[in-house]
C-alpha positions in Angstrom: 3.2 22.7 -21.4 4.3 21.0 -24.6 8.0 20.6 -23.1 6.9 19.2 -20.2 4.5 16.7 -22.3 7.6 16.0 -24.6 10.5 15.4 -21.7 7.5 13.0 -20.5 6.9 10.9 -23.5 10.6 10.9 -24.0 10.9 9.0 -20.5 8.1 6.8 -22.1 10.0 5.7 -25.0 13.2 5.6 -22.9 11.8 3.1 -20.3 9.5 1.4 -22.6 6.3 2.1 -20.8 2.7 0.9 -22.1 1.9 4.3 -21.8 2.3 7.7 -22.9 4.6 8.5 -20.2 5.7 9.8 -16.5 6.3 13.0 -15.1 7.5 14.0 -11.7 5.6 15.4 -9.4 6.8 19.0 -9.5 6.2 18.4 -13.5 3.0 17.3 -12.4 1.9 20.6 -11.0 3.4 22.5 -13.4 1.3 20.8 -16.0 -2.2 21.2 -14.0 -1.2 25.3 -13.6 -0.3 25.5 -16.9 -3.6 24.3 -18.3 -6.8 23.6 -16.3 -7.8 21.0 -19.0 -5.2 18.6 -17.5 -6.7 15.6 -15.3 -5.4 14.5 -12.7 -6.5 10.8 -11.6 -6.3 10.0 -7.7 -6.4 5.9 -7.8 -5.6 5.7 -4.6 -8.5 4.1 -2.2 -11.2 6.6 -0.8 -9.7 5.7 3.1 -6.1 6.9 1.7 -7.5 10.4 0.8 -9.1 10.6 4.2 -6.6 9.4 6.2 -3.3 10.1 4.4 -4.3 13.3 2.9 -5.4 14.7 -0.7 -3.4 17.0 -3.1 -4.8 20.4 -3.6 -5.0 22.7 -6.4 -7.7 25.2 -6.5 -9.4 24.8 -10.3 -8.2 22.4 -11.4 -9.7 19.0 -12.5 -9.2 16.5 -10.1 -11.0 13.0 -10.2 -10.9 10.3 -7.8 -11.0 6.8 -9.4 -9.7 3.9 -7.3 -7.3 1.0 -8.2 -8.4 -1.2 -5.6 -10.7 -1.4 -2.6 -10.7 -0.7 1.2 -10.7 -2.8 3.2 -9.1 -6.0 1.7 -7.4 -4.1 -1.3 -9.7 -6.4 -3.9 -8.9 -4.8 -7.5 -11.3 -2.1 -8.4 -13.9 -4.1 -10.7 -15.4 -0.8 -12.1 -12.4 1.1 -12.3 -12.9 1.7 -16.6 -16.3 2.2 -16.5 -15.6 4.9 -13.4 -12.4 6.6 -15.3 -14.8 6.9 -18.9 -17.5 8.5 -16.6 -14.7 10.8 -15.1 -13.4 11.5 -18.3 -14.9 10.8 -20.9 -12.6 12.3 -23.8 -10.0 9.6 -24.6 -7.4 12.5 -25.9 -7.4 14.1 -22.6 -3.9 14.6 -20.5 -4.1 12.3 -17.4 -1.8 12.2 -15.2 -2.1 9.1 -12.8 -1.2 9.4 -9.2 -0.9 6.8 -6.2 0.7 6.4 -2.9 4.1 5.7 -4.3 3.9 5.4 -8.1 2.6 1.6 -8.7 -1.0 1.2 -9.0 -0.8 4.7 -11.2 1.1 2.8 -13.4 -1.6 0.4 -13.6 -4.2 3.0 -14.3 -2.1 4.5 -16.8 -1.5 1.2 -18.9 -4.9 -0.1 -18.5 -6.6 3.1 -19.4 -3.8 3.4 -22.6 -5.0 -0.2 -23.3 -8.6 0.8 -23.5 -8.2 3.8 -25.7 -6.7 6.9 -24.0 -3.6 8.7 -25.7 -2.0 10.9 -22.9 -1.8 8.8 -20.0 0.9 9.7 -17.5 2.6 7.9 -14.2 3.1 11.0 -11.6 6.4 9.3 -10.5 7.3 8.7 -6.8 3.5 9.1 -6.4 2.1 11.1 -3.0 3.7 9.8 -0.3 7.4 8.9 -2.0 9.5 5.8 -1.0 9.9 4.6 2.4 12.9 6.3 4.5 15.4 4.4 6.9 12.7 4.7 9.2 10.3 3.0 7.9 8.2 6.3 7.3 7.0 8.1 4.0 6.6 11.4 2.5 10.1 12.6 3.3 11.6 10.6 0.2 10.5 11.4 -3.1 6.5 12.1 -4.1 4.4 15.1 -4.3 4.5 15.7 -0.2 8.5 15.6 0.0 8.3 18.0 -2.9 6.1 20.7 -0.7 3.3 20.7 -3.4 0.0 22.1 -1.9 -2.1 19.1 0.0 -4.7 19.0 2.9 -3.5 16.7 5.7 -5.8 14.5 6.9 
């Protein structure tokens, strides 16, 4: 585990992030296995999860804390107060994951910016980057990487 945490703060300090650091998502899942105390941080909205589908990895700690709200995407007004009821122990591993890697990033900084010391982007996110055809989860993220999910 403490490779993977170092080759993840490394990309931190390489890219200058306002957080700990990123991980892929095959790093990701390597970390929760490893070590059940790892978090990982589902900001994605509560109609994503349903619709989209949600990762899955029998015990381990998973928490769902959205970035922003459905319908309307509005910012998640409650979203510190939700993650410190989540987890509450600010030296916790988190690693943040989204539909494609941005509002992870969010949760990772903001959290970093209110006190948490190993907060980490799951890069490419769940659902990866968009393919010629318009469609995702073929290109990059934790689906296109055949880590275990439940379709929706």
């Amino acid at each position: 585990m403490n490779d993977l945490i170092q080759k993840a703060r490394q990309r931190g300090q390489e890219q200058n992030l306002a957080y700990a650091g990123a991980v892929t998502p095959e790093e990701a899942f390597s970390l929760i296995q490893q070590d059940q105390s790892v978090v990982l941080v589902d900001v994605r909205t509560n109609a994503e999860r349903d619709w989209v589908g949600r990762v899955h990895i029998p015990e381990s700690q998973h928490k769902a804390v959205q970035w922003s709200l459905y319908p309307g995407g509005a910012p998640n007004p409650d979203f510190m107060r939700q993650l410190q009821d989540a987890v509450p122990d600010t030296n916790s591993v988190i690693l943040f994951l989204c539909r494609s890697g941005v509002r992870s990033r969010h949760g990772a900084k903001l959290a970093s910016e209110h006190g948490y010391t190993a907060c980490f982007d799951i890069l490419q996110g769940f659902e990866g980057d968009k393919d010629t055809h318009g469609h995702r989860k073929t290109l990059g993220g934790w689906c296109s990487a055949n880590l275990p999910w439940l379709g929706a």
